[in-house]
C-alpha positions, 0 to 999 in steps of 0.5 A, a space after each residue: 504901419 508904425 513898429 508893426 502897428 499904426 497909431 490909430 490914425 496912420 503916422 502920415 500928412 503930407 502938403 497939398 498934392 499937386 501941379 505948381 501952375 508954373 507956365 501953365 495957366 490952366 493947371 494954375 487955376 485948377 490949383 487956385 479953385 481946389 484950395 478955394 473949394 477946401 476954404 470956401 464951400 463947405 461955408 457957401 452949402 452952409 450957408 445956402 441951406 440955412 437960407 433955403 431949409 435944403 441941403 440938397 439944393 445947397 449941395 448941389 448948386 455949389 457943385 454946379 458953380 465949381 463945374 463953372 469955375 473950372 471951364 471959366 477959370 481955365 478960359 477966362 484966367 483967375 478972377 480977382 475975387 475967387 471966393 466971391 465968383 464962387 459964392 455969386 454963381 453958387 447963389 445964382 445956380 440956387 435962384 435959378 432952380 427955385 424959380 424952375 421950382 416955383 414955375 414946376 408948382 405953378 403949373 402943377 396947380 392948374 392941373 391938380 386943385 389944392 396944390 400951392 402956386 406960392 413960392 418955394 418953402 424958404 427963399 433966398 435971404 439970410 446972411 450971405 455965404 461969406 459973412 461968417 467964417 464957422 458956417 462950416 461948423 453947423 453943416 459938419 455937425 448936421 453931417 455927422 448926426 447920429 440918425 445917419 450910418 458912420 458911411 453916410 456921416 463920412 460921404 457927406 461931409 466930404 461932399 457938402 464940407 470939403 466940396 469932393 467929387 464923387 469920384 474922389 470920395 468912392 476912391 478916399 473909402 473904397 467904395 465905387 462911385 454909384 454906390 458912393 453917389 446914392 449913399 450921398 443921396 439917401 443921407 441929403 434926403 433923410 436929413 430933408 425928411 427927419 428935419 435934422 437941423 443943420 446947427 451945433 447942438 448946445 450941452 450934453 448933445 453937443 459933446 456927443 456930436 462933437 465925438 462924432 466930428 472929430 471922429 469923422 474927421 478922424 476917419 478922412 485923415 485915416 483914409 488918404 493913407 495906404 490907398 489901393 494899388 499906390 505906394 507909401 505916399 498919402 492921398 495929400 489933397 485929403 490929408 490936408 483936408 483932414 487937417 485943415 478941418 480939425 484947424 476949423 473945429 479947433 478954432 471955432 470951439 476953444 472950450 473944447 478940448 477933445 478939438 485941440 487933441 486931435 488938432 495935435 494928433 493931426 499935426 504930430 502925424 504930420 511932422 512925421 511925413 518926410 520920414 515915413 518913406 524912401 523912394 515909395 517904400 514905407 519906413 517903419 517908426 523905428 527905423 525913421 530918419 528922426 532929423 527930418 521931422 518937422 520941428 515947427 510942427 512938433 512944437 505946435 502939436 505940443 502947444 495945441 495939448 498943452 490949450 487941451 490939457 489946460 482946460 483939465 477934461 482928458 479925452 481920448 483924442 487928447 490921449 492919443 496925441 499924448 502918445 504921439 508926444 511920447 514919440 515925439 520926445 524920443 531922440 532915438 526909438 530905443 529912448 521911448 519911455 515906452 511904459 508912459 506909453 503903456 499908462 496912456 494906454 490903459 487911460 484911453 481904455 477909459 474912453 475908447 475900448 475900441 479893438 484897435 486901441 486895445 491892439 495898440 496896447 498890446 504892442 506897448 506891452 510888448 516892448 515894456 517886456 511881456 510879449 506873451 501877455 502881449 500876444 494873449 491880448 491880441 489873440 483876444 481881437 481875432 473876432 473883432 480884427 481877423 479881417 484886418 491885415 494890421 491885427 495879422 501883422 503884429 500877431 506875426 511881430 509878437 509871434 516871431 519874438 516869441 520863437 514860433 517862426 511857422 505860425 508867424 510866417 502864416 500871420 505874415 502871409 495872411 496879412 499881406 493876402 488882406 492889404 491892396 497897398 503896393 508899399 504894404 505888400 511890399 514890406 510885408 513881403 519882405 519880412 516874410 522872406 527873411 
């Protein structure tokens, strides 16, 4: 929550969570084979499914190799290569259930005529997992296919891309891990089913899917933050993930500046993280620490912008990084040229009317001055955002500025009923006792 609002993501990123491995063999391999997971899997399923014509198989036979890699890691010590340990057992798990497949048909022919005793439909060739580095693209763009729900879209991409467990992703969307591991099930087979190609489309499809992508990874960076039950600290591990995917998509795509925008908004984000709490509880924009956000990230957010600016086709995402480099200009939160702030705005209307830019607007316009326009604007979203404890906590803000104390006081209340974070309730708790 960033002055009663957050820019949409949550101002927060944190590094990788996590043991260090010091003295401790076994949590320093865990600490090896979730950072070679992030790097390595989503390219070895990408690669498998390319090879096999089955996302399914792919998936699942990488998954298989990590249950592997952490009892033989563990037992054994780190092998030398542990991208290359994990591609081969990848590969060996994926031979193993075409030959079980291949056997199955076998003996299925005997019994029933007119049922193929050949191979598997694809067999094990192509190029090898690790031969290309942007494999991970083609998969992430088949994940986010717009035939697949937004839920959908994101529990795959963090199953086949990023290589998370079912429990992490039922706990990264609120959701309970049947439900999570079905939903997963239904999009592998209704990619099988629909033939959906595991490629980057080219043209118009492309810039469509890519919104989609970007989207997606949008929603992952969204979703380590503010987790149930827990403080003001971020799920990092999927933070990171976040991150490290909008770096992939920025990289692979250089003509692509909507990739670039949203790499800056990840990475301004981030450069904020050290200030965003103190001992557990959140810490408004307003009131941070600015000494402590990171320069050297600051400065290379500015100069992802400045590649996506100099390619001169704006988006939102780059819009929204804009934003973000508005704050990040400011000394102080007074020096907030809060009326460039405002323009940016009514730009990204053009191309993200989403309620909760427009509930960004509002609060923009607040601090240029009109919070009763401000509040009017808001009071506009409840049909949209009344379930959403953010939209009730800047209704209470402008409400409070407005000298309604009553009805702000209940916008507070009702805010603090509708959000299961601990460092949440507490703020909110405390701007309703005052």
């Amino acid at each position: 929550m960033t002055d009663s609002v957050p820019a949409p993501p949550p101002d927060a990123l944190g590094p990788t969570s996590g043991a260090s491995g010091r003295g401790d063999p076994a949590a320093a391999s865990d600490l090896l084979l979730s950072r070679v997971v992030r790097e390595e899997s989503g390219r070895i399923v990408a690669a498998l499914a390319a090879s096999l014509g089955s996302l399914d198989i792919a998936e699942e036979a990488v998954a298989e190799a990590v249950e592997e890699a952490l009892r033989a890691w563990r037992r054994n010590g780190i092998p030398p290569n542990p991208g290359g340990w994990l591609t081969q057992a990848a590969r060996h798990n994926a031979l193993d259930r075409l030959r079980r497949e291949k056997r199955y048909r076998e003996k299925l022919s005997g019994m029933v005529p007119g049922i193929a005793a050949g191979a598997p439909a694809a067999e094990l060739s192509g190029p090898d997992p690790g031969d290309d580095a942007d494999e991970r693209l083609p998969l992430l763009f088949g994940c986010c296919h717009p035939a697949l729900s937004p839920e959908a879209q994101l529990a795959l991409t963090l199953r086949a891309v990023c290589g998370l467990t079912t429990a992490q992703i039922a706990r990264a969307t609120f959701s309970t891990e049947p439900a999570t591991a079905q939903r997963i099930v239904r999009a592998k087979r209704k990619i099988g089913a629909a033939g959906i190609p595991l490629r980057i489309p080219e043209g118009p499809e492309r810039a469509q899917r890519l919104d989609l992508v970007l989207t997606i990874v949008s929603v992952m960076y969204n979703e380590a933050h503010f987790v149930t039950g827990q403080g003001a600290a971020a799920d990092r591990d999927l933070a990171e993930d976040a991150l490290w995917l909008a770096g992939v998509v920025a990289a692979a795509l250089p003509r692509e500046p909507e990739a670039h925008g949203l790499l800056a908004l990840l990475l301004f984000h981030r450069a904020r993280e050290s200030a965003r709490s103190v001992d557990g509880d959140l810490v408004l924009l307003a009131d941070q620490d600015r000494s402590k956000w990171d320069a050297g990230l600051i400065a290379r957010a500015r100069a992802e912008l400045e590649r996506a600016a100099r390619l001169r086709r704006p988006g939102r995402w780059q819009l929204h990084a804009a934003v973000a480099a508005c704050h990040a200009d400011a000394e102080t939160s007074a020096a907030t040229d809060w009326l460039q702030v405002l323009v940016l705005y009514d730009l990204l209307l053009g191309h993200d009317p989403s309620p909760v830019v427009r509930l960004n607007r509002a609060v923009a316009l607040d601090r240029v001055g009109a919070p009763a326009a401000a509040l009017k604007e808001t009071d506009a979203l409840a049909g949209d955002l009344d379930r959403a404890h953010l939209w009730h906590a800047v209704r209470a803000h402008l409400l409070r500025r407005l000298g309604r104390d009553d009805e702000a006081l209940a916008a507070d209340l009702r805010a603090l009923e509708l959000t299961a974070n601990d460092a949440e309730r507490r703020l909110l708790a405390a701007r309703a006792g005052r």
